[in-house]
KEBA-923531 format. One record per atom (N, C-alpha, C): residue in three letters; x, y negated, z negated. Coordinates in steps of 0.05 Angstrom, whole numbers, plus 5000, padded with zeros to 4 digits. Example, Ala and Ser with C-alpha at 12.3 -4.5 7.8 and 13.67 -1.06 7.14 Angstrom:
ALA526451144844;ALA524650904844;ALA526450664844;SER525750454858;SER527350214857;SER525849994843;
//
This chain:
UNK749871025897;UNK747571085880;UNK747470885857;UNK745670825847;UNK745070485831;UNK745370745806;UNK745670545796;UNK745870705753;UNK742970645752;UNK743370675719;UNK739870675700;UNK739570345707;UNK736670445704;UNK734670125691;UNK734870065669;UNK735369875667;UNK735869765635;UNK733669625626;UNK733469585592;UNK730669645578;UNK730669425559;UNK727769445538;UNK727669195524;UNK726769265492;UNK720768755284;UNK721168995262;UNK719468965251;UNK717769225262;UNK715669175244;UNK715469425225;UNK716769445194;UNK715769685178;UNK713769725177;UNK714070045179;UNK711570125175;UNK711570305146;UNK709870315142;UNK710070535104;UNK709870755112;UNK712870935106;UNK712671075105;UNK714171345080;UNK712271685074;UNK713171625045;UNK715371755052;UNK717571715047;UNK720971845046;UNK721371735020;UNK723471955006;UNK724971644982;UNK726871764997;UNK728771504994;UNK731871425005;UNK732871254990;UNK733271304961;UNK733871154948;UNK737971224955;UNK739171084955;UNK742271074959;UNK744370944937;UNK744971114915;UNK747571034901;UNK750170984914;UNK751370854910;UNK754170784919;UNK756770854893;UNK756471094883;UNK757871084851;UNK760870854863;UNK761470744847;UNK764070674844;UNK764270464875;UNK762570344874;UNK762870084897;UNK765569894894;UNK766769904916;UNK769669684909;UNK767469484915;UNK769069274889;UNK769368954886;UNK770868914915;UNK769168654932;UNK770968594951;UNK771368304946;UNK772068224921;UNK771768014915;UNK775167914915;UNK775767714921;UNK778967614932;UNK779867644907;UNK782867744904;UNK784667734876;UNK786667434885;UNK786767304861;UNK788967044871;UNK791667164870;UNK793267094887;UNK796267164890;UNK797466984875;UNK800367034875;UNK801466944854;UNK802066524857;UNK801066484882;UNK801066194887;UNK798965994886;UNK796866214867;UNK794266134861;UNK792466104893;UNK792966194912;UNK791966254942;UNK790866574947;UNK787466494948;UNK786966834946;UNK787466934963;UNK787067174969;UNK788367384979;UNK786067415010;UNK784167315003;UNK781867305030;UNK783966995039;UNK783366855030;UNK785166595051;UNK788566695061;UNK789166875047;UNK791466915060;UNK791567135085;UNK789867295087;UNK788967485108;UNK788667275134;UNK789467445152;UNK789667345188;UNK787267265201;UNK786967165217;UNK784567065228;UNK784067325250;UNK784367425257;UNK783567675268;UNK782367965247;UNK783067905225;UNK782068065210;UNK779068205204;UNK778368315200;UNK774768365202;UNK773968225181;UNK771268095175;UNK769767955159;UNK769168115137;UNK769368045113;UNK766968195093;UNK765468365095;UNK765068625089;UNK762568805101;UNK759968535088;UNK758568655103;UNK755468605095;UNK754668745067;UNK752168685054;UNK751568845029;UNK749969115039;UNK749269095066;UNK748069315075;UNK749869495090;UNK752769485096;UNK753669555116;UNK756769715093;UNK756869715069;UNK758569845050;UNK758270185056;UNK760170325053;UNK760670575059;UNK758270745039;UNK757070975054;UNK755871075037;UNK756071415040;UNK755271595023;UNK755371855019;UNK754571995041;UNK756072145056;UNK754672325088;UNK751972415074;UNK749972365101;UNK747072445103;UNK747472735108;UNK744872915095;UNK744473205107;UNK743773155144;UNK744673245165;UNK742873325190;UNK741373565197;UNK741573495214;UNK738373695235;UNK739973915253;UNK739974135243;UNK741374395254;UNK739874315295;UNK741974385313;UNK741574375337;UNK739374585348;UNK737374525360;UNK735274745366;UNK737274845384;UNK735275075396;UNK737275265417;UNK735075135443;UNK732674985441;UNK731774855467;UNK731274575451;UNK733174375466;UNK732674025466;UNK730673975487;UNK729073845477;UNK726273705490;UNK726573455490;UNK728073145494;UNK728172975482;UNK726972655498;UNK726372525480;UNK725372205490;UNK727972095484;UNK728671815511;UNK730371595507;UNK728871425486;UNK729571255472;UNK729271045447;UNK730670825445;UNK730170575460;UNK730770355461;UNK731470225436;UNK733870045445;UNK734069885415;UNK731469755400;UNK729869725420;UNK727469485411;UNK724869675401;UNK725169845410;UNK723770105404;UNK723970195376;UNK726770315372;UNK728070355351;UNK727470065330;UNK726969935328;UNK726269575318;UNK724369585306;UNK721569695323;UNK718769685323;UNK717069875316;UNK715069795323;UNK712270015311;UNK713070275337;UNK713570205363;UNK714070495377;UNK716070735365;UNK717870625342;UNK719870855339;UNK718171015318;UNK715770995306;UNK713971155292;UNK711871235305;UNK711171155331;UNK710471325350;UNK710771435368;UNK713771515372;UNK715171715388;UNK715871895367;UNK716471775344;UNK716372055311;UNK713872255323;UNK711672095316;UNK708372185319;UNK708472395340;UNK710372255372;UNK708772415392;UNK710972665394;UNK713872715378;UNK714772865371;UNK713573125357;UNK712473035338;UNK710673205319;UNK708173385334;UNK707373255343;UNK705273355363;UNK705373435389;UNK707673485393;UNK708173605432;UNK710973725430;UNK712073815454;UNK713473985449;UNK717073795449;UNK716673495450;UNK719473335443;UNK720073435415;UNK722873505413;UNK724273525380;UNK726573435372;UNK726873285404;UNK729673115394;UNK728072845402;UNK729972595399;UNK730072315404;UNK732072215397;UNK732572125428;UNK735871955433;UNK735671655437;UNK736971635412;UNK736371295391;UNK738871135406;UNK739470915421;UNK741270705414;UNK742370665396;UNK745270675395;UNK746870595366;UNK747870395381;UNK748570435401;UNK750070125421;UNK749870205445;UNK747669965451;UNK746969885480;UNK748869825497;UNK748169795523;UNK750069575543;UNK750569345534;UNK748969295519;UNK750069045515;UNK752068845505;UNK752469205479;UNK754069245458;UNK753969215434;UNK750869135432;UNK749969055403;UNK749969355388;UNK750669415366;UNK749869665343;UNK747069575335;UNK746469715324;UNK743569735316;UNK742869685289;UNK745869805272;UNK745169645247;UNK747369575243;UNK748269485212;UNK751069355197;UNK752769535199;UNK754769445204;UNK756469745219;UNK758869715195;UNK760069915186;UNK762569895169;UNK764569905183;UNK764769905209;UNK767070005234;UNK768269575229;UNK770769615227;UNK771969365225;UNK770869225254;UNK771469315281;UNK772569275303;UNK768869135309;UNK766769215299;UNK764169165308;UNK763569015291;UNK764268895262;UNK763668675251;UNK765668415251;UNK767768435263;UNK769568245276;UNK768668145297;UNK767068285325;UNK766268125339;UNK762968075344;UNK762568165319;UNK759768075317;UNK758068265324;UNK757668525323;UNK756568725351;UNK753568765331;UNK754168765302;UNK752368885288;UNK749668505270;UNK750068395291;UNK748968205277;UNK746468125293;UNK745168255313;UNK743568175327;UNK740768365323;UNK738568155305;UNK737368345287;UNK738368645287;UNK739768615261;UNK739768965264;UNK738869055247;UNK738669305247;UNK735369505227;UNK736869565201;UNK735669465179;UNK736269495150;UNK736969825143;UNK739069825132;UNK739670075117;UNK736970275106;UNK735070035097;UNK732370285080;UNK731470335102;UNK731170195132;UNK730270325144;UNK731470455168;UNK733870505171;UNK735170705176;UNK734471005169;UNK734570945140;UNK734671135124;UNK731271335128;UNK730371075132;UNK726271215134;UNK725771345153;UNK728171195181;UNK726771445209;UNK727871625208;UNK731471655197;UNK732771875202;UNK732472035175;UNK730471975153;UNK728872225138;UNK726972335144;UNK725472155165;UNK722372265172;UNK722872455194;UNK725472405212;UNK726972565228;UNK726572875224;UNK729172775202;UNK729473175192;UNK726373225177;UNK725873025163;UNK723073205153;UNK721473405173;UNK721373225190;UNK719173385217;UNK721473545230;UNK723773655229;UNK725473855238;UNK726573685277;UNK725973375279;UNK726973235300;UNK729573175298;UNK731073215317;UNK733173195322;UNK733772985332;UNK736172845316;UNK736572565318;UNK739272455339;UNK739272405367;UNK742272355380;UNK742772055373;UNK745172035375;UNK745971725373;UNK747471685407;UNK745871475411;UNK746971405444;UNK748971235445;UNK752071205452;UNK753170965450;UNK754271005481;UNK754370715488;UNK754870685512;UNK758370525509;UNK758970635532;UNK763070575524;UNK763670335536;UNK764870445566;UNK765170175587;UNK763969945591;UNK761070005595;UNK759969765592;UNK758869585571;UNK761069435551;UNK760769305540;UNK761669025538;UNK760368915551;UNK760768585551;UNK762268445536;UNK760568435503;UNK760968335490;UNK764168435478;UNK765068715478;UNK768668745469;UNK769568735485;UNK769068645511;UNK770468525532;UNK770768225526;UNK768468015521;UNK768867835521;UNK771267775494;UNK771967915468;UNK772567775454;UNK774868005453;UNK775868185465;UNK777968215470;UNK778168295501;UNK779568095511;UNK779968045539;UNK782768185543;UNK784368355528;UNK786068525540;UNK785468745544;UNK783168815532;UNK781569105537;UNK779869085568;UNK779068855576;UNK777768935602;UNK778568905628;UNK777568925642;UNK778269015677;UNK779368695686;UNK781168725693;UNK782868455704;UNK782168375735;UNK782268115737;UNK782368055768;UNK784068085780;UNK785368255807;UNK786968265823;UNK788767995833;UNK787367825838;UNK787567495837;UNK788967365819;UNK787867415798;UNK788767305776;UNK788467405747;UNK791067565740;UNK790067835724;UNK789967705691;UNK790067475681;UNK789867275662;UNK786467305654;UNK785267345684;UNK782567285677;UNK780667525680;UNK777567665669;UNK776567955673;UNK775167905701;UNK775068195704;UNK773768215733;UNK770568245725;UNK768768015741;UNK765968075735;UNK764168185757;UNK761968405745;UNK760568475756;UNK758868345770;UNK756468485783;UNK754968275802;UNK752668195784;UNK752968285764;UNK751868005747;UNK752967905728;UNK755067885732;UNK757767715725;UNK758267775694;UNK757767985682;UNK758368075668;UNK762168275666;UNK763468195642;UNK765768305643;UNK765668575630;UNK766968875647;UNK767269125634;UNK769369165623;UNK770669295597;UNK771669475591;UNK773569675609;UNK776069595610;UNK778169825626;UNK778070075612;UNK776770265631;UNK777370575607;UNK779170585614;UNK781470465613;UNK784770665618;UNK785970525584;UNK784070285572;UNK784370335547;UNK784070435525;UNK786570555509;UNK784870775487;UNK783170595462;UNK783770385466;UNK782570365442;UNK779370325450;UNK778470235474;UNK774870325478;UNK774470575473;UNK775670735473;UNK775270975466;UNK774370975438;UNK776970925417;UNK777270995396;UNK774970835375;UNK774570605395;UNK772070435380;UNK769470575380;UNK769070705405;UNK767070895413;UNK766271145388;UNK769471315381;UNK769571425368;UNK767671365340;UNK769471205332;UNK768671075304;UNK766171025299;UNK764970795321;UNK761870835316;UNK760971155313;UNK762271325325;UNK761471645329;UNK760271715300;UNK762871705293;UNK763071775263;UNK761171725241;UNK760571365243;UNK759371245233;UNK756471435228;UNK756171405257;UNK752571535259;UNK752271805246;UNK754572005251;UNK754172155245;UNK753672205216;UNK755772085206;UNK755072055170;UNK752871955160;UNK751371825177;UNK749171665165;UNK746371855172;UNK747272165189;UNK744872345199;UNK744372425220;UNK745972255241;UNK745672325273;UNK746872635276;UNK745472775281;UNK746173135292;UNK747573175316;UNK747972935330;UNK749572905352;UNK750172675366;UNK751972615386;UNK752772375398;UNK752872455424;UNK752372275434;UNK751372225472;UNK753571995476;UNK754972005495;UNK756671805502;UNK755671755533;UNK754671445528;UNK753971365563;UNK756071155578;UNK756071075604;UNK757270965616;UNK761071015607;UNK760971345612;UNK764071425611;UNK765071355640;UNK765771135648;UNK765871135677;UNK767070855684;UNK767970775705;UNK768270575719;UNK766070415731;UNK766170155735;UNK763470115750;UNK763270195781;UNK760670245782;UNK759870265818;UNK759670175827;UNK761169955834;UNK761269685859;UNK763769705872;UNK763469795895;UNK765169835913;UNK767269635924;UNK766969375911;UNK768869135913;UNK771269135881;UNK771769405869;UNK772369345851;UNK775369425856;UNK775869625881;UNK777969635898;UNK780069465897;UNK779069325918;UNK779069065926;UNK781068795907;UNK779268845892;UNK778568575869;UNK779768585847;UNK780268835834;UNK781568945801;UNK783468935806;UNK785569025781;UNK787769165784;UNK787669245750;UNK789669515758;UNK788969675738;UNK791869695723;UNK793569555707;UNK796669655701;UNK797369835685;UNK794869995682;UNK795770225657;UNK794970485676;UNK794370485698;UNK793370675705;UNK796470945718;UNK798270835721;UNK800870985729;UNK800371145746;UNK798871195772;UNK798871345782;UNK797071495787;UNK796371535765;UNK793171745749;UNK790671725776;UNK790571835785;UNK787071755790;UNK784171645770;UNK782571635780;UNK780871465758;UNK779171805747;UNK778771985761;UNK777472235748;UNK779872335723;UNK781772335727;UNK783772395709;UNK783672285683;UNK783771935680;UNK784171865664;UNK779971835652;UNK778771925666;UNK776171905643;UNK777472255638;UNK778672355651;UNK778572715632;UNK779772635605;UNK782072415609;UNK783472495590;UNK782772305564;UNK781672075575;UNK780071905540;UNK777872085536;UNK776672235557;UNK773772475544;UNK775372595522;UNK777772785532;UNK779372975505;UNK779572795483;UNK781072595488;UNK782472415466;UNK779472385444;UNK776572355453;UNK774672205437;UNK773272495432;UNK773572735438;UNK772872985430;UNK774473035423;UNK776573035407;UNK778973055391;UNK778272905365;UNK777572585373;UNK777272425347;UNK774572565326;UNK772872705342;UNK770372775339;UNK769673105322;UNK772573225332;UNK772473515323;UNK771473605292;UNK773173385275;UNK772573395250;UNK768973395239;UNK768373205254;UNK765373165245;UNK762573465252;UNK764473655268;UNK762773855270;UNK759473855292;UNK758473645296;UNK756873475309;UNK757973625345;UNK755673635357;UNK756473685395;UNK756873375405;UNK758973395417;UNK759673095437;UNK758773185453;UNK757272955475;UNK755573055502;UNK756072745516;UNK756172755540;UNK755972505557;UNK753472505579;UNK753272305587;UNK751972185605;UNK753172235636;UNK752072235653;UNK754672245682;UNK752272185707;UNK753772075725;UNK751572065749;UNK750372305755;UNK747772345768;UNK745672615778;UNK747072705802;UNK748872555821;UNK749672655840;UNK752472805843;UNK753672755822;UNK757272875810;UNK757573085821;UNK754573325823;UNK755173645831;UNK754873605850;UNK753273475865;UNK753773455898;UNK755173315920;UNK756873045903;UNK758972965921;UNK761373055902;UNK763073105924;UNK765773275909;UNK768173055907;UNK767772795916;UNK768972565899;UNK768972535872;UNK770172285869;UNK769372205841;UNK766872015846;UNK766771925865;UNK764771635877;UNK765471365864;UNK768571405863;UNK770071225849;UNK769371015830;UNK768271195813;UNK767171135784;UNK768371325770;UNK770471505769;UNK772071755757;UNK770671965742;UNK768371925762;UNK766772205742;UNK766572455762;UNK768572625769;UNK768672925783;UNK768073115762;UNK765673305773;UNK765073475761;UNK766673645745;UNK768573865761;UNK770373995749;UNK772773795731;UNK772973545733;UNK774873415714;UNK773873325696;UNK770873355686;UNK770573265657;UNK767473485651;UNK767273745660;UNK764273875659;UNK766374115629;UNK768374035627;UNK769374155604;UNK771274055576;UNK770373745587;UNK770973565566;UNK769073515551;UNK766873655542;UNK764073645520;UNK763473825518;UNK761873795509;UNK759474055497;UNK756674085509;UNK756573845517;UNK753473945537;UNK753573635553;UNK753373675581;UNK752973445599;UNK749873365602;UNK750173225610;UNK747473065609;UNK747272915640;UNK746572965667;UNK747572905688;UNK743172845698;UNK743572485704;UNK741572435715;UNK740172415736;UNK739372575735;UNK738672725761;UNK735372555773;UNK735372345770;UNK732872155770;UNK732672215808;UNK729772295812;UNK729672285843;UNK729972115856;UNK729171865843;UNK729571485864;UNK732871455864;UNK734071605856;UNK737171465859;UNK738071695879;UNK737171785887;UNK738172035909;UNK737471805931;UNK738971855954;UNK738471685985;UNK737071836004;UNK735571746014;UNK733771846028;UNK735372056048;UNK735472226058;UNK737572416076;UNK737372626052;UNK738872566025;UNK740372736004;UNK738573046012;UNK739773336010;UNK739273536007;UNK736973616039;UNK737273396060;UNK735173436081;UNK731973396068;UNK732073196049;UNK729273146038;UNK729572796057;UNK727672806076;UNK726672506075;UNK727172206046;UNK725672306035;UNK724272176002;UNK724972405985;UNK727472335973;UNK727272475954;UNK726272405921;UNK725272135922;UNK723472085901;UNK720872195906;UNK719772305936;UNK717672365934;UNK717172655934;UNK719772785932;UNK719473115926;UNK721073165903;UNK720073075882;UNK721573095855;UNK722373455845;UNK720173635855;UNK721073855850;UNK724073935858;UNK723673855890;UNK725474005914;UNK727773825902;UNK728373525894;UNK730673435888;UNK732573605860;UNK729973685848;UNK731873745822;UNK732774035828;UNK731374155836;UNK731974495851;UNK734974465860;UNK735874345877;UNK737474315893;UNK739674265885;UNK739573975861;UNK741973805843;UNK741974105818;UNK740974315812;UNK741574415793;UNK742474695807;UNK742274745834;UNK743274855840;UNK745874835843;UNK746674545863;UNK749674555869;UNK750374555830;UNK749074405807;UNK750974485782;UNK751574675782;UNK750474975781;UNK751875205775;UNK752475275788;UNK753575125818;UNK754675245829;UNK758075105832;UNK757874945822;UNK760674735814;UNK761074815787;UNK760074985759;UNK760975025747;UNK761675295734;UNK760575445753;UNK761575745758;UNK763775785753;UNK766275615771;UNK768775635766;UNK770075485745;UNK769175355727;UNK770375275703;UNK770275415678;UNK773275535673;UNK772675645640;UNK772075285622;UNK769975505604;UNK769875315583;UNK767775055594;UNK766275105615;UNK764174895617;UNK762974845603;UNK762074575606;UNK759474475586;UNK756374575586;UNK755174595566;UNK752574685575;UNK751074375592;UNK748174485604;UNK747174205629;UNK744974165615;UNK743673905609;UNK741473895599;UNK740473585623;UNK739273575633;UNK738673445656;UNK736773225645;UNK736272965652;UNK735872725644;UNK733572695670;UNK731272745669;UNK728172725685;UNK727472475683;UNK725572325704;UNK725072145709;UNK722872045697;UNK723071915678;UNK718571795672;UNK719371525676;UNK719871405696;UNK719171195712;UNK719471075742;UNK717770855752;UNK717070835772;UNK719070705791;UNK720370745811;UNK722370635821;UNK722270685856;UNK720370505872;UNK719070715896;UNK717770775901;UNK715570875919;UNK713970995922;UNK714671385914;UNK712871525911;UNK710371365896;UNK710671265872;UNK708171325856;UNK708771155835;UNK708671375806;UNK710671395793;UNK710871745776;UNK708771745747;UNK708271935744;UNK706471995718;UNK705772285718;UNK705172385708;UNK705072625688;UNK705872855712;UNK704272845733;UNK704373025759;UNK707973025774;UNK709472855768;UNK711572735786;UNK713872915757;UNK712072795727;UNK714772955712;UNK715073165709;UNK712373355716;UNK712373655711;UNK713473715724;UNK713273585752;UNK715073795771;UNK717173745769;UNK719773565756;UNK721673585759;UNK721973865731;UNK720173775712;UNK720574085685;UNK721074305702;UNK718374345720;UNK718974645724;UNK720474715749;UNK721374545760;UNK724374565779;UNK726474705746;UNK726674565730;UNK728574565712;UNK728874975701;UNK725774965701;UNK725275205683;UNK724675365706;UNK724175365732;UNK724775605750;UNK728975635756;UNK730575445749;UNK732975475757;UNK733575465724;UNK732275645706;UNK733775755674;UNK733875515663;UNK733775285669;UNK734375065646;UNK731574915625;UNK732475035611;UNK728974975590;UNK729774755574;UNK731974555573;UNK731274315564;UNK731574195581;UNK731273905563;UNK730973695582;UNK731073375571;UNK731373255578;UNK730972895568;UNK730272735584;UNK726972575578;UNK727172395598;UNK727472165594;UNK727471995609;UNK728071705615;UNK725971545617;UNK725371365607;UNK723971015612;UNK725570885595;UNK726270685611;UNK727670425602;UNK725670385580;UNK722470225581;UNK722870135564;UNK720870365535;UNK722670585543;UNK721270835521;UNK718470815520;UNK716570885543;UNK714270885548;UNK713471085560;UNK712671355553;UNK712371565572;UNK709671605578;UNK709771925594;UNK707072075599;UNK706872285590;UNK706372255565;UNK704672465544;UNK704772595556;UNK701572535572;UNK700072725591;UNK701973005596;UNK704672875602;UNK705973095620;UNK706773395592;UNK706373275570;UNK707973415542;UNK706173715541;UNK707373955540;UNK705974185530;UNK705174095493;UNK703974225476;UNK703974195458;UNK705974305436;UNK707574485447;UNK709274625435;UNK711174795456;UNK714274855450;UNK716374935467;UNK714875295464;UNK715075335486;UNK713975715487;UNK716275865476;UNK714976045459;UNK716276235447;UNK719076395454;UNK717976425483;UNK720176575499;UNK722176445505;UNK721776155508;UNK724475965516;UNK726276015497;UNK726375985478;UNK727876125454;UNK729476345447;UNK729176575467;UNK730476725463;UNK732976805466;UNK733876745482;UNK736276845497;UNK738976665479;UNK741476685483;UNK742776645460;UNK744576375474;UNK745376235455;UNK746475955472;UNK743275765463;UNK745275615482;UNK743975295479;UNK741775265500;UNK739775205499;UNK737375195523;UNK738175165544;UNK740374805547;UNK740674765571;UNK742774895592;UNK743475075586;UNK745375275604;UNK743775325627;UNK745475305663;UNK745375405671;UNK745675605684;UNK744975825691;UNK745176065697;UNK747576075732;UNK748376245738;UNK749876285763;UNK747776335783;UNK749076205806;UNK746776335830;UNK749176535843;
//
């Protein structure tokens, strides 16, 4: 099964004040040592750079209490950039979305703004236009103003760029383990059998959260899906472990780092996890990590199902019957786990296939969702472009009731 499609500043006035004191700002200005050699020239060349003037520690933001039903839009870095991230606010306000899940770090590995995390201004992660502090500060007030719930998306493994500039963190060649193993678009991953991708992961965590994020989404917890990676890698930290094992156990380790912040950790995971009982040697088995979070997020997009899946011909072209089916086997793979995660399922608003999806293609995967108890939901377009069309104007009363988190699902 292929992963996601991948996706692509203009202020706008808006009235928030966000004005931000810093009482008692450290001077980061070099003290001379006693050889008249300052103390910045004597620091290591691996050391992190200077913060930025925008990127200095600042006072934790109030957040956005967790609804009991998430409705939410994906939000591209470029999105998040532009005039669209004030009109996914807009189409928030007006329909029944009340979250939006923002990029803090893409695949690519860029952050989104000046990061105070040492490890992301050492290798540059936060320098590729990234969005000014005031206006940080303007979406994630206009956020809680309108009672929108703000996720921060960071993506782990696949990051290029702390691969390229620390090359002991990523996946080695079998061949020649001196050098990283590249994908088929020759891009180098991230070994999750290292803790410190984790712990970098973390940190950004933290970051966002202090600055307002109500929660963190962790994507690409996984190995890559290229079946030559067998073959071709080698893994020397792995001891034995299987690869489901060791994503259970950096999931604990980075919901451990996270406990403090109070905030739900939630991941990302392939749509098919509940229905093959592998890992699909990418280390994501259901029962080995559906109790390492707080709420899964499993994309259940109908074009990545194979034609056969569940005795559907096209299962992009029976979007109801696919999701019916994938949310069935979930509760039925997580029945037996104490302490499961709640499911909030990741819907399709884009075209990948015949046919071709819009408003008609997303409802039916909703009310697949909401005849099998699950009343939220998140969907997907790469490049954060949806179908309205498909939006009620407001979440129904009744969805609300029952106690827990929306996206739970029920036992069959």
């Amino acid at each position: 099964m292929s992963c996601r499609l991948r996706r692509f500043e203009i202020a706008t006035p808006v009235a928030v004040a966000c004005s931000a004191i810093l009482a008692g700002a450290c001077d980061r200005q070099s003290a001379p040592l006693p050889n008249g050699e300052t103390q910045a020239a004597a620091t290591t060349a691996s050391a992190a750079p200077p913060a930025k003037p925008d990127s200095i520690a600042r006072p934790p933001q109030p957040r956005v209490a967790t609804p009991h039903v998430v409705r939410g839009l994906y939000v591209n870095r470029w999105a998040a950039l532009g005039q669209r991230m004030w009109d996914l606010i807009d189409v928030a306000k007006r329909t029944e979305v009340n979250a939006l899940v923002i990029d803090v770090k893409d695949d690519r590995g860029f952050v989104l703004y000046h990061s105070t995390v040492p490890l992301a201004r050492e290798i540059g992660a936060d320098t590729t236009r990234p969005m000014s502090y005031r206006r940080v500060r303007a979406v994630l007030d206009s956020m809680r103003t309108y009672g929108i719930y703000p996720i921060a998306r960071i993506v782990v493994a696949k990051d290029p760029l702390l691969a390229q500039h620390k090359l002991e963190w990523s996946i080695k060649r079998r061949s020649d383990p001196t050098k990283p193993w590249l994908d088929k678009n020759g891009k180098p991953w991230l070994d999750p059998h290292q803790r410190g991708v984790w712990q970098y992961a973390a940190d950004l965590a933290k970051e966002a959260v202090n600055l307002g994020f109500s929660e963190v989404q962790f994507d690409y917890v996984r190995f890559p899906d290229e079946n030559r990676l067998v073959s071709e890698a080698t893994f020397p930290l792995a001891n034995g472990r299987i690869r489901a094992e060791v994503i259970r156990e950096q999931l604990g380790f980075t919901r451990g780092e996270l406990r403090s912040t109070g905030v739900p950790m939630t991941i990302d995971v392939f749509g098919l996890t509940a229905t093959d009982t592998t890992d699909m040697g990418i280390g994501q088995q259901w029962e080995k990590f559906v109790d390492q979070a707080d709420v899964v997020l499993p994309m259940v997009y109908p074009s990545h199902f194979a034609p056969g899946t569940y005795k559907l011909a096209s299962p992009n072209a029976a979007p109801y019957a696919t999701i019916d089916h994938a949310l069935g086997d979930i509760a039925r793979r997580s029945r037996g786990v104490p302490n499961a995660a709640r499911v909030v399922p990741w819907y399709q608003d884009f075209t990948l296939g015949p046919p071709r999806y819009g408003p008609e293609q997303v409802r039916a995967q909703m009310r697949a969702g909401y005849d099998n108890g699950v009343k939220s939901w998140m969907l997907w377009n790469p490049g954060s472009r949806y179908s309205t069309q498909a939006l009620a104007a407001a979440i129904e009363p009744a969805d609300t009731l029952s106690p827990g988190y929306g996206g739970s699902v029920p036992a069959r």
